[in-house]
C-alpha positions in Angstrom: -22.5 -23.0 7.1 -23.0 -19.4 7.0 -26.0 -17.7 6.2 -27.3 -18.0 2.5 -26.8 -15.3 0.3 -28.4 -17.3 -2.8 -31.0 -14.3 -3.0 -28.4 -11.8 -3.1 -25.7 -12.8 -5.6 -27.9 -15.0 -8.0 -31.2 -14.1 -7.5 -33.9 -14.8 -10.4 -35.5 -11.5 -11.1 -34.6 -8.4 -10.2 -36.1 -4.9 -9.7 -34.4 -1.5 -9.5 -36.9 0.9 -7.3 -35.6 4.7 -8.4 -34.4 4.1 -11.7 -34.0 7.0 -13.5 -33.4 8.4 -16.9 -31.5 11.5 -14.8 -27.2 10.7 -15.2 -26.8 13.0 -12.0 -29.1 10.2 -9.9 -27.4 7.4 -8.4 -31.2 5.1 -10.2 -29.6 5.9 -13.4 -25.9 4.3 -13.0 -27.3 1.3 -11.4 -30.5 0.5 -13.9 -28.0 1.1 -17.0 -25.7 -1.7 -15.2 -28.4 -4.4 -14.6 -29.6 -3.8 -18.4 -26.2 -4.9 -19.1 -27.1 -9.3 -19.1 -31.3 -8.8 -19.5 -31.2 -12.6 -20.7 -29.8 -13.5 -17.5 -33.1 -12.9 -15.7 -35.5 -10.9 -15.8 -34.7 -6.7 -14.5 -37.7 -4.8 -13.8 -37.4 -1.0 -13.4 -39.5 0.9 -10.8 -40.4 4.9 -11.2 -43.0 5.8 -9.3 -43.9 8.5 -12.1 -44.4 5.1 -14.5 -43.2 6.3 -18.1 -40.1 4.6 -19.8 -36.6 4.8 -18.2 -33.6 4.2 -20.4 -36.0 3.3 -23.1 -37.8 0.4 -21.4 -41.2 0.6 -20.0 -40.9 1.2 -15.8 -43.5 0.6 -13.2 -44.7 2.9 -11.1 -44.8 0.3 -7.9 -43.2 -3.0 -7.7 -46.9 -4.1 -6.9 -47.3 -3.4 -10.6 -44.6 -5.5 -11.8 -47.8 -8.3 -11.1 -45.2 -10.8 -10.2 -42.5 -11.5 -7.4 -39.3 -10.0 -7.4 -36.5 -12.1 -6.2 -34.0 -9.0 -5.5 -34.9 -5.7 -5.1 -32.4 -2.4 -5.5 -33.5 0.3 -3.7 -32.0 4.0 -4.4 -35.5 6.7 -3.3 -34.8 9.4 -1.1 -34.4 8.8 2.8 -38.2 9.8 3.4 -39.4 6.3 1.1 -36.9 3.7 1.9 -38.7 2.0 4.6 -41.5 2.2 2.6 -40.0 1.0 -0.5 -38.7 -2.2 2.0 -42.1 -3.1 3.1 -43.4 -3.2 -0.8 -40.1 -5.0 -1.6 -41.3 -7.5 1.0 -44.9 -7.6 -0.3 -43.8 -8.9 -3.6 -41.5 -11.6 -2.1 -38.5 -10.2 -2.3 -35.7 -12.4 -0.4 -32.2 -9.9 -0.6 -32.6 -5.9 -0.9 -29.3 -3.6 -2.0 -30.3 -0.7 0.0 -28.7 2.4 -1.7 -30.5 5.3 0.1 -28.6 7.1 2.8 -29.5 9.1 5.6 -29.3 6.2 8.4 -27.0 5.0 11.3 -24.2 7.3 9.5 -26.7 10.5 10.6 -27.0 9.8 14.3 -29.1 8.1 16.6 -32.8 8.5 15.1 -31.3 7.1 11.9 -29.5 4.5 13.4 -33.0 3.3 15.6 -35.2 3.6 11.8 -32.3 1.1 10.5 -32.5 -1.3 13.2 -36.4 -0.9 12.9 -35.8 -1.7 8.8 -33.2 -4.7 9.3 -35.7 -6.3 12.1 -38.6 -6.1 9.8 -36.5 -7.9 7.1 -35.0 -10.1 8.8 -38.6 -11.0 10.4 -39.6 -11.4 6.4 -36.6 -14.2 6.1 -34.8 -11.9 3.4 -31.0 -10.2 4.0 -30.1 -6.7 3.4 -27.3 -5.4 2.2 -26.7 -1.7 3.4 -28.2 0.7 3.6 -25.7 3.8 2.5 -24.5 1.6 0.1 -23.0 1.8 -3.8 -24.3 -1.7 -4.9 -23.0 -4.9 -5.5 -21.8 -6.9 -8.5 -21.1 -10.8 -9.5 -19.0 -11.3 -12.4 -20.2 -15.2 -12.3 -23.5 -14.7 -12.3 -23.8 -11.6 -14.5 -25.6 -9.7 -11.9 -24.2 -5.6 -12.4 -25.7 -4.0 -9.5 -23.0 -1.1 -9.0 -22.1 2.1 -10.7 -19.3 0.6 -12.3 -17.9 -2.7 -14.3 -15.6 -4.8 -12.8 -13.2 -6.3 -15.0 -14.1 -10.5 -14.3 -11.2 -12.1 -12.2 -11.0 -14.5 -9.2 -11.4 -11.4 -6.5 -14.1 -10.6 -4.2 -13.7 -7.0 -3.3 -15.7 -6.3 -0.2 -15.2 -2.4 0.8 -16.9 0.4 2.4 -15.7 2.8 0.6 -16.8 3.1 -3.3 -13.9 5.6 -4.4 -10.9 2.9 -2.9 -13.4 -0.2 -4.6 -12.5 2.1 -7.8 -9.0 3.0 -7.5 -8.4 -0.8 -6.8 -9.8 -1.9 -9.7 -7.9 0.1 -11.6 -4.8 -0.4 -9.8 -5.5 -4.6 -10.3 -6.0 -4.1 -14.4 -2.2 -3.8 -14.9 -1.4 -6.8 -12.9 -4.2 -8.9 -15.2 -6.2 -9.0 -11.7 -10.0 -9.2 -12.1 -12.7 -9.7 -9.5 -15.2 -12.1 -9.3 -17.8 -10.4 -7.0 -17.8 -6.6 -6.0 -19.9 -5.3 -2.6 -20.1 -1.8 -0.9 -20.8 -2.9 2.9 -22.6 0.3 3.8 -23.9 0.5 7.1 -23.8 -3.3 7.4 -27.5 -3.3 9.2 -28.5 -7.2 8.3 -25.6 -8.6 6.3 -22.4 -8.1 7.7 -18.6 -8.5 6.6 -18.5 -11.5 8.5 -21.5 -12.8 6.4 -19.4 -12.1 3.0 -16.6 -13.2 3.9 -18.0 -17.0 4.8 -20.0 -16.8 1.5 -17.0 -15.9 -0.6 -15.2 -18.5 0.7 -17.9 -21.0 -0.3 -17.2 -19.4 -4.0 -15.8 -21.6 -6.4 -15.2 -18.7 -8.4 -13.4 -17.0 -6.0 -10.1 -17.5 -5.4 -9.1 -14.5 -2.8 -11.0 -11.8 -0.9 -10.0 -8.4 -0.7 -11.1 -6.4 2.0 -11.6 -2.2 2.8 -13.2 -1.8 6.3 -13.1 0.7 8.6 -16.0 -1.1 11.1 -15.4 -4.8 11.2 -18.6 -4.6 13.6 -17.7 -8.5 15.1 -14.3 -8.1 14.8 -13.7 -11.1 16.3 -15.7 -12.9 14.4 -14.5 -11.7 11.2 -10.9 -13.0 12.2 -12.5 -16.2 12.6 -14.3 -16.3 9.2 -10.8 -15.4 7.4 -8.8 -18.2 9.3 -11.5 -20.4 8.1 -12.0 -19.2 4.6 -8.9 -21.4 2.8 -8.4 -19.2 1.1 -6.7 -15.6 1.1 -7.6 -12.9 2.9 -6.4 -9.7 2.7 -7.3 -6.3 4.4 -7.1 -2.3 4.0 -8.0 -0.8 6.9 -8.0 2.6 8.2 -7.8 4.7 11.9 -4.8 2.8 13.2 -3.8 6.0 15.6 -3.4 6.0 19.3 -6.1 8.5 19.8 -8.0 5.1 21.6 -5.6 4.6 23.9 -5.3 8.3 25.9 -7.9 7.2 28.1 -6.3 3.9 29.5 -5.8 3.2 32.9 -3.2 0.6 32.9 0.3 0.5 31.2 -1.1 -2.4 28.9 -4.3 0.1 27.7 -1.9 2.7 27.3 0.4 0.8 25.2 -2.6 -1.2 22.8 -3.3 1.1 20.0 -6.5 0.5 17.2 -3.1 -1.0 15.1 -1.9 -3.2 17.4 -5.2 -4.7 17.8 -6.0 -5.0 13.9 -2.4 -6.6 13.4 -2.7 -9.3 16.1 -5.6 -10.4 14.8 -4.4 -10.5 11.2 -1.5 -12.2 12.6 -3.5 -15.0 14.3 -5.7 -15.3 11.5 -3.5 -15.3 8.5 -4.5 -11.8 7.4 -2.4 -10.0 4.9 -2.5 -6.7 6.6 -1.9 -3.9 3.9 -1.7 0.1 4.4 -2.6 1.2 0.8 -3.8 0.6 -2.2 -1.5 -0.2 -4.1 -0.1 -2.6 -1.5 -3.2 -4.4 -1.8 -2.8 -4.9 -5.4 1.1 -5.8 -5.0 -0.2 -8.4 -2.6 -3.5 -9.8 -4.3 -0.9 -10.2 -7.7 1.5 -12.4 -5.5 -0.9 -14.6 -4.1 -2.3 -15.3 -7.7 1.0 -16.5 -9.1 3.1 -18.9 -8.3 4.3 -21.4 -5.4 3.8 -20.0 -1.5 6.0 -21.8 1.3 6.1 -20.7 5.1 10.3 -20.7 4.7 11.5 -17.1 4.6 15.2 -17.4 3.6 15.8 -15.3 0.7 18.3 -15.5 -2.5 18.8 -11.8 -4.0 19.5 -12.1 -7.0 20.7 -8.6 -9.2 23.4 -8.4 -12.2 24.4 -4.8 -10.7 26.0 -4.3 -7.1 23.6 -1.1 -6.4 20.2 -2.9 -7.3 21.5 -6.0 -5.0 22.4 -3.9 -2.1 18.7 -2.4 -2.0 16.9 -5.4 -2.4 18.4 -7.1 -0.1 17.6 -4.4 2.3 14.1 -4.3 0.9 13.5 -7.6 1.3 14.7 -7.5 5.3 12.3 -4.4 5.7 9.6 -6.6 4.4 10.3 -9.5 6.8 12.3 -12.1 4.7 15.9 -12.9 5.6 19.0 -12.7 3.4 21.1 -15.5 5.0 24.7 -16.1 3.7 24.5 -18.5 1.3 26.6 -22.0 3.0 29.5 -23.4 1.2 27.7 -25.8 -1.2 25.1 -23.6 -2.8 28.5 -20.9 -3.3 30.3 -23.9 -4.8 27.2 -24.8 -7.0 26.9 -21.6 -7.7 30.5 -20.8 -8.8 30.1 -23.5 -11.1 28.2 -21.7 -13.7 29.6 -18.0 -13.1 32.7 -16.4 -13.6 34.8 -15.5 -10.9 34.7 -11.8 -10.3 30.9 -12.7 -9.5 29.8 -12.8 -5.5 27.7 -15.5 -4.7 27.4 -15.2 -1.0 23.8 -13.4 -1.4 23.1 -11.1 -2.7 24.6 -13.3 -6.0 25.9 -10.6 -8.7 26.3 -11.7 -12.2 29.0 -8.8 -12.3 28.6 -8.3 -16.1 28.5 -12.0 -17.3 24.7 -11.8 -18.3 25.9 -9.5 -21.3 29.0 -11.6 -21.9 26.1 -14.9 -21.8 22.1 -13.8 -21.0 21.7 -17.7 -20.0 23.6 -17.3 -16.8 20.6 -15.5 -15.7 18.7 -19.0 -15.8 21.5 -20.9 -14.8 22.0 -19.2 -11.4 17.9 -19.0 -11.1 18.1 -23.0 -11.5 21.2 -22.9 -9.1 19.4 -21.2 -6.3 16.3 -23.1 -6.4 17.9 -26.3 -6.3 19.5 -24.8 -3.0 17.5 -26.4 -0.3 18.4 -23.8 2.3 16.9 -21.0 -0.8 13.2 -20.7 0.2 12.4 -18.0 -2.3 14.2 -16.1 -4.8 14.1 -11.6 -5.7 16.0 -11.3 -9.1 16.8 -7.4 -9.4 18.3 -5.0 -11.7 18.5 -4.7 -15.4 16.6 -8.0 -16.8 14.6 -7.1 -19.5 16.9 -4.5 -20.7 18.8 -6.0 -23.6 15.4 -7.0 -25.2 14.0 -3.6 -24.0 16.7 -2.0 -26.4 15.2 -3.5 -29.6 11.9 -2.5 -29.3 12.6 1.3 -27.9 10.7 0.1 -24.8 10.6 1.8 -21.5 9.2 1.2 -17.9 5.9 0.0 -17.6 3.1 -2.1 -15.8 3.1 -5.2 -18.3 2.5 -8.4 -16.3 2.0 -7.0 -12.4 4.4 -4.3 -12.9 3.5 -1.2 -11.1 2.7 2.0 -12.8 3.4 5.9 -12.5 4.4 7.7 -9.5 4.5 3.8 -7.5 8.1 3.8 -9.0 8.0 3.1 -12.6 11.0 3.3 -14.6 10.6 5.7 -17.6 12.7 5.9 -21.0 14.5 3.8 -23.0 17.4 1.9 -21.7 20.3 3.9 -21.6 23.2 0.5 -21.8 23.4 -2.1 -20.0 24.0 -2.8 -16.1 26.4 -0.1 -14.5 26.3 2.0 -17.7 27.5 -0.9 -20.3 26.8 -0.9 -24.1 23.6 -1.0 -25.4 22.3 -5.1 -26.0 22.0 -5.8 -29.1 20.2 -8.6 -30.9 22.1 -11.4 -30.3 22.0 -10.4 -26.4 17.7 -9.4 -26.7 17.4 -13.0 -28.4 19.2 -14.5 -25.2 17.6 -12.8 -22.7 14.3 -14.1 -23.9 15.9 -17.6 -24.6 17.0 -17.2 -20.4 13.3 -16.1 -19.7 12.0 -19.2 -21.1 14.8 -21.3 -19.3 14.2 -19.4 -16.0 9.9 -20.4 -16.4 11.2 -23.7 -17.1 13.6 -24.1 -14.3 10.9 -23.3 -12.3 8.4 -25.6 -13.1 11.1 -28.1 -12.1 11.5 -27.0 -8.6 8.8 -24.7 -7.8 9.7 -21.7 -5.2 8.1 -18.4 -4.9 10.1 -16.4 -7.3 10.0 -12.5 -8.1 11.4 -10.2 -10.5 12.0 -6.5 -10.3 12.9 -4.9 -13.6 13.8 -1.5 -15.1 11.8 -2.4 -17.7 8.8 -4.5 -16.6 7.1 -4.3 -20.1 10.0 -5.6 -22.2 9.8 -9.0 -24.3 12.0 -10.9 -21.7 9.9 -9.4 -18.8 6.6 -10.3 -20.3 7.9 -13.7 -20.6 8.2 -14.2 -17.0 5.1 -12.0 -16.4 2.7 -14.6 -18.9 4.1 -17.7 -16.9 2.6 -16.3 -13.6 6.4 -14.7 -12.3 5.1 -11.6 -10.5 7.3 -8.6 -12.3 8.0 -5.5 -10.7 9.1 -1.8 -11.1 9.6 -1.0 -8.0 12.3 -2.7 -5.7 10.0 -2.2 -2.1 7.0 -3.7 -4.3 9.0 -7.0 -5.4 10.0 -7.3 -1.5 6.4 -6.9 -0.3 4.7 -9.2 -3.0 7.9 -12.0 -2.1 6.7 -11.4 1.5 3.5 -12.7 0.9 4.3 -15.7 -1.1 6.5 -16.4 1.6 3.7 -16.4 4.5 4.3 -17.5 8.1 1.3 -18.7 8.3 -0.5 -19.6 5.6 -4.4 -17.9 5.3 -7.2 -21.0 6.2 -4.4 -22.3 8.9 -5.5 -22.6 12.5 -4.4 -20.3 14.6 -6.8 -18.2 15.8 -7.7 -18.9 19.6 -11.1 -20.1 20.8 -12.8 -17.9 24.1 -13.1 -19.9 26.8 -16.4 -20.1 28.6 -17.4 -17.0 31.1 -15.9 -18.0 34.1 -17.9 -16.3 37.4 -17.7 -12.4 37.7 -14.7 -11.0 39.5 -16.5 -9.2 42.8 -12.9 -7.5 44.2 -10.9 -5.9 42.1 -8.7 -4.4 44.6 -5.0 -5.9 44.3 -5.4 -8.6 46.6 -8.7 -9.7 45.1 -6.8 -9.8 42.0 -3.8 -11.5 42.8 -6.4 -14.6 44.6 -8.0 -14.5 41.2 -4.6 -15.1 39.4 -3.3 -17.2 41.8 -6.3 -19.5 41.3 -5.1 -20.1 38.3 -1.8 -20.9 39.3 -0.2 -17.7 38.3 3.1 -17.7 41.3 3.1 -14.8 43.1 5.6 -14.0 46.4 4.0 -14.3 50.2 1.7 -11.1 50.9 -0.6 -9.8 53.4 -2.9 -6.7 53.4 -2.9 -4.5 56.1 -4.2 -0.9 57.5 -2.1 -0.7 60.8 0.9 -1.2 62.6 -0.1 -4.2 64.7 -1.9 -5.5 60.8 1.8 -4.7 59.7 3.8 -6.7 62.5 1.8 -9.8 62.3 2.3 -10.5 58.6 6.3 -9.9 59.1 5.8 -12.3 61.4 4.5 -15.0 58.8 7.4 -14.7 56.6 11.2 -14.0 56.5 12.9 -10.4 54.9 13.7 -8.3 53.2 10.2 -7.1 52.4 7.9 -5.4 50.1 5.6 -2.9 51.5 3.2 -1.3 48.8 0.6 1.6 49.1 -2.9 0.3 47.8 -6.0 2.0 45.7 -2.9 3.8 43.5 -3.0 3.6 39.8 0.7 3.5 39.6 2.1 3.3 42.8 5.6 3.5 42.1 5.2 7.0 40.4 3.7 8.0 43.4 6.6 6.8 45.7 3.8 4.1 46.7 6.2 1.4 46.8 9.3 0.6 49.2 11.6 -2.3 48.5 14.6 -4.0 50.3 13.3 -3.5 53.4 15.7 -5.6 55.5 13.7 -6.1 58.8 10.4 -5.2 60.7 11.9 -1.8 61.8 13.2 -1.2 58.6 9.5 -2.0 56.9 7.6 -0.6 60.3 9.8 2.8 59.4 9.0 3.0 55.7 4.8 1.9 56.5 4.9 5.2 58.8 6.8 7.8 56.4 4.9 6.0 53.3 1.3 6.8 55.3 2.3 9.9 56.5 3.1 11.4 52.8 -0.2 9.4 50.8 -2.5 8.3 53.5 -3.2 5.3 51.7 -6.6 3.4 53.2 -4.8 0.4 53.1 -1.2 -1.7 52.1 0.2 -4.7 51.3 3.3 -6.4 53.1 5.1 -8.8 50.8 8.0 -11.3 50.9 10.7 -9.4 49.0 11.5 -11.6 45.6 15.7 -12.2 44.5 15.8 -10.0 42.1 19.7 -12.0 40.8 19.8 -12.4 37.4 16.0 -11.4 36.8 14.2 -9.6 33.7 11.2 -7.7 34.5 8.1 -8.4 31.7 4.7 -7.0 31.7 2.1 -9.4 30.2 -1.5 -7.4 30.7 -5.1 -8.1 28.7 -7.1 -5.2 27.1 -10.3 -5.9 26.1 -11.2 -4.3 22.7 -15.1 -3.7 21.3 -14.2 -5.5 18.4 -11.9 -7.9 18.6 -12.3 -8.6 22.5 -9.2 -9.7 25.0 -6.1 -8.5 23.3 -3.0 -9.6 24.9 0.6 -7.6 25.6 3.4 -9.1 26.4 6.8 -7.0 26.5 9.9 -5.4 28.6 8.5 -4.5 31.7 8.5 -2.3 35.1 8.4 1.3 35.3 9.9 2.4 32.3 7.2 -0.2 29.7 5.8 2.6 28.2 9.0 4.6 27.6 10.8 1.7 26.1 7.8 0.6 24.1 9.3 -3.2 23.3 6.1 -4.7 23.5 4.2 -7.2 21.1 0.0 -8.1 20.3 -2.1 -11.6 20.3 -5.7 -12.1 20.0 -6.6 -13.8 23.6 -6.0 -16.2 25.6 -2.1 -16.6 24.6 -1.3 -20.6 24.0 2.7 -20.5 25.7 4.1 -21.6 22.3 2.6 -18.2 20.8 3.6 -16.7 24.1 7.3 -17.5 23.7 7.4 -17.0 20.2 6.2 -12.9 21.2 9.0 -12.7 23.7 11.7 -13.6 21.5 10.5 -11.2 18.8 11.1 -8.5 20.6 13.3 -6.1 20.3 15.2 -6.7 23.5 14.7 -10.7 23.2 18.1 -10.9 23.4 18.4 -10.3 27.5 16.2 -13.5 27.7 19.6 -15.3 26.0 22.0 -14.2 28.7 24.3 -11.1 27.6 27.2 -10.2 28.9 27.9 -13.1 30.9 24.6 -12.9 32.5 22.7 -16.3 32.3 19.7 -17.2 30.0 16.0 -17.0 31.7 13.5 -19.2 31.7 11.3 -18.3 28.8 9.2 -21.3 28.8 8.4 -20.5 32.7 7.6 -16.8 31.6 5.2 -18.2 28.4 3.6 -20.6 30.7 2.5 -17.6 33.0 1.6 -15.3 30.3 -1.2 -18.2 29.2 -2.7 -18.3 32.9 -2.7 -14.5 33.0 -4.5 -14.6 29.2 -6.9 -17.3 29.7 -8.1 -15.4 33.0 -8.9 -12.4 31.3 -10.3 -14.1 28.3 -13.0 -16.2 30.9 -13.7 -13.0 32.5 -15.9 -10.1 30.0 -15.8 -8.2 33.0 -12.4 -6.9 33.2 -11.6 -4.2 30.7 -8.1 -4.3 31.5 -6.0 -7.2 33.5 -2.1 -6.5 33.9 0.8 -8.3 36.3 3.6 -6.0 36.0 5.9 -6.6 36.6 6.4 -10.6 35.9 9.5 -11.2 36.7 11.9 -13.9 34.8 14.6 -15.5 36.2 17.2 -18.9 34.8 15.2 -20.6 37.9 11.4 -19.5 37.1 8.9 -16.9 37.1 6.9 -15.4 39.4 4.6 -12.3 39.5 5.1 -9.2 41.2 2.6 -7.2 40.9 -1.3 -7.3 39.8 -4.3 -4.8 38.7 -7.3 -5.1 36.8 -10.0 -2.5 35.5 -13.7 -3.7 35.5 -16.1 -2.2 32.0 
């Protein structure tokens, strides 16, 4: 169930220690926001010079209060927080907003005195929120606990950073977005992301959480909580470089940046992974309007050629398709337009919504009748002819966006592709189409979205005030469409469980790491390790040529001419061991039963094992030139084989698994199957930092690996 955070977001007294009459002091912003509901409960303010603050009388000591305080907001200089804990605790208080700074963020004595706080109240049975801090705030409750209001809403904003928690909230007032609870994560000492995130999903009141962090601290566990939220999650995140990855030792550490990792996990938990702001809000307004499906098939939808041409590339960049609409929905379609207008998709009206606003509606009701239409992006000049009337320009009316995001400015200048000017007969239809279009689509509900030139028009608003998201900007129509249309849905399972720790892995060398994977029924050829010539003769002898002969102990052998191949007898391989140890001097080598290459695809599929999010898996194109090609994809481990194939025929080069150019198709299902062994070893074993077969190597008749390494923490 989560812990409870009862105390912390609907507590029955509270008591702000550092309140202050000062407007530069952080005391002063918070007391004048918890004055804002005093018949809510009880709000006691604490200056330790006594007097009045803000007009009311103030104590000097919560001891003086003379009764308990149920939540206590803390915001003293550094020097009397842990003081002003233990007398928070000695009055009974159960949650503490911990404002003061100066802690974990300062180095490693702060970071031991906020363990030391966080022990002694979790010891006390309260929670703490912070410290370093900027408050919290519950719209539901009428706790005001923060700086700043929060315009009410069904969004729990959960951020570490107080100026993005603004420039969100501004960003959501234009789209009608409010938020239902508001917290600044801080240093996250005793009450963690993971901790919100389970309690806002237990919120009626809330109805998606929006997330800024830049330390998930449990990573994995905070993918866990959002798959099991039901409800959307979506995240802001920063530090996605490759500065992590410089220090690998394997291809697969080299490859896994800080945003792979974070997007695996978003994928496997349903995240909606943003990279701004004003993404987040485009998003957050989506997923509080209409219908969501998990089809992705797209109907553009423009009355100008230009606007349907972008879109329909905007919408692709976004990850929906534009399929070719099939000869019924064209027929349907031709039906109720004229015939210089293309229905093949994009559909363009061509000029007949000035000649008749209605076929605006008519094709909308068209295309979502179409059962192989999963979602609809109507683009262009909607909104104009009404627009005309009333002198009105772009805007952010009903989840437009607004100013330099790609508002439209001005009046209209005429209608689509520089046509006349609508006058009141065709402003009177549009908004007589706007009200068929909402009604059409409360017939046959389908995510639908709107970009506009002028989002704040009559006909626009319209839409806007029947939940249609409406847009000024093309790329923010696409992006909001892309999250109605979900692949996976947020709350749905997906997320895989860690197996149990399966016994420590004692060699690491590449034999005691191919015994490991082929324990697990990972296929791998014949091979022998050796350190001499009479070693070298008796393992030919176990097995037929040509033959493998490998150099052992080097990080990549083949760089460092480590590895000889084809070798078509034992002189050929006794020649090759001699000139091999002669140039590297190698301690020992490994003698293998040359694999038939016919036909074949070399993969990688390696494990690295992130602090936050634990065993991330790679899967990609592989052999010596993986990290020049880079065609590699991310999953949280271990790697189920469905998920498995599903990665290898997203890649970029997925179509050499199909057979090209009259070469024959691999066998995928073979390659996933071995990608799960190889993932669920890693994932049993917290010991290996990094586990790798490269490369695996995929043929129409099976798979087998070729080569192994791992890299112990």
């Amino acid at each position: 169930m989560g812990r409870d955070l009862t105390a912390l977001f609907d507590p029955g007294s509270v008591a702000v220690v550092g309140a202050s009459d000062d407007p530069a002091k952080y005391g002063h912003a918070v007391a004048s926001q918890a004055l804002r509901a005093p018949a809510r409960r009880p709000v006691h303010l604490v200056n330790r010079r006594g007097g009045t603050v803000l007009g009311r009388t103030a104590a000097p000591s919560l001891a003086a209060i003379g009764e308990p305080v149920e939540l206590v907001v803390i915001s003293v200089p550094g020097a009397g927080f842990e003081a002003a804990v233990d007398d928070a605790l000695a009055c009974g208080a159960k949650a503490i907003v911990g404002i003061t700074a100066g802690f974990a963020e300062a180095g490693p004595e702060g970071l031991a005195r906020q363990r030391a706080v966080a022990a002694r109240v979790r010891a006390a049975g309260a929670v703490l929120v912070g410290p370093n801090c900027l408050g919290i705030a519950d719209n539901t409750t009428e706790l005001y606990l923060a700086s700043d209001r929060f315009a009410p809403g069904g969004i729990a904003l959960l951020s570490q950073s107080g100026n993005l928690a603004l420039e969100l909230q501004l960003r959501a007032a234009p789209h009608g977005l409010g938020f239902s609870r508001f917290v600044s994560l801080g240093n996250q000492a005793d009450v963690t992301l993971v901790d919100l995130v389970e309690d806002c999903a237990r919120h009626e009141a809330t109805a998606a959480i929006a997330v800024y962090a830049e330390d998930f601290g449990d990573g994995r566990a905070f993918a866990r909580a959002a798959a099991a939220a039901g409800k959307p999650v979506v995240l802001l995140t920063a530090g996605r470089g490759a500065a992590s990855a410089r220090s690998a030792q394997s291809h697969t550490g080299a490859l896994t940046t800080s945003a792979d990792v974070v997007a695996a996990a978003c994928h496997d938990a349903g995240i909606e992974l943003v990279h701004t702001p004003r993404e987040m809000t485009v998003v957050l307004a989506a997923l509080s309007a209409g219908p969501r499906t998990n089809g992705r098939r797209t109907a553009v939808f423009t009355d100008g050629g230009g606007h349907g041409a972008i879109a329909a590339d905007a919408a692709e960049d976004a990850g929906l398709d534009v399929p070719e609409l099939g000869a019924r929905a064209q027929e349907r379609l031709r039906s109720v337009l004229w015939g210089q207008s293309a229905v093949g998709n994009p559909v363009d009206l061509a000029g007949m919504g000035e000649q008749n606003p209605l076929s605006y509606a008519d094709t909308i009701a068209e295309l979502l009748a179409a059962d192989e239409v999963d979602a609809v992006l109507m683009t262009g000049y909607f909104g104009g002819y009404a627009a005309s009337e009333g002198g009105l320009g772009g805007g952010s009316a009903g989840g437009s966006t607004g100013g330099a995001d790609g508002r439209a400015d001005g009046g209209p200048a005429g209608g689509p592709d520089g046509g006349p000017d609508g006058g009141s007969a065709l402003a009177q239809g549009e908004q007589r189409a706007a009200r068929a279009i909402v009604t059409h689509l409360a017939a046959a509900p389908k995510p639908l979205v709107v970009q506009s030139m002028y989002p704040q028009s009559p006909s626009c608003r319209i839409l806007a005030g029947a939940g249609v998201p409406v847009f000024a900007a093309t790329e923010d129509a696409a992006r909001a469409l892309a999250a109605m249309t979900a692949r996976r849905a947020a709350g749905t399972p997906g997320l895989p469980a860690l197996p149990a720790p399966a016994g420590p892995l004692r060699d690491a060398g590449y034999h005691g790491v191919r015994a490991l994977l082929d324990s697990a029924g990972v296929p791998f050829p014949p091979a022998r390790e050796i350190t001499d010539e009479s070693q070298l003769l008796a393992a030919a002898a176990e097995f037929d040529g040509p033959y493998v002969l490998k150099a052992l102990h080097l990080l990549h052998k083949s760089d460092a001419g480590g590895v000889a191949l084809r070798l078509a007898d034992t002189d050929a391989l006794l020649a090759a061991h001699r000139d091999m140890h002669a140039r590297l001097g190698a301690p020992s080598y490994s003698v293998e039963a040359m694999a038939d290459l016919t036909d074949g695809i070399e993969l990688i599929v390696g494990v690295n094992r992130d602090p936050r999010f634990g065993p991330v898996a790679m899967v990609g194109l592989g052999g010596v030139l993986t990290e020049t090609l880079r065609d590699v994809a991310f999953s949280l481990a271990p790697v189920p084989a469905r998920r498995a194939e599903e990665l290898l025929r997203g890649l970029r080069t997925a179509a050499l698994l199909a057979g090209v150019r009259g070469r024959p198709a691999v066998d995928v299902a073979a390659a996933a199957a071995v990608i799960e062994r190889v993932t669920a070893v890693a994932a049993a074993h917290p010991e290996i930092a990094e586990l790798e077969v490269n490369p695996l190597l995929v043929r129409p008749d099976g798979a087998v690996a070729l080569d192994a390494r791992a890299v112990l923490l």
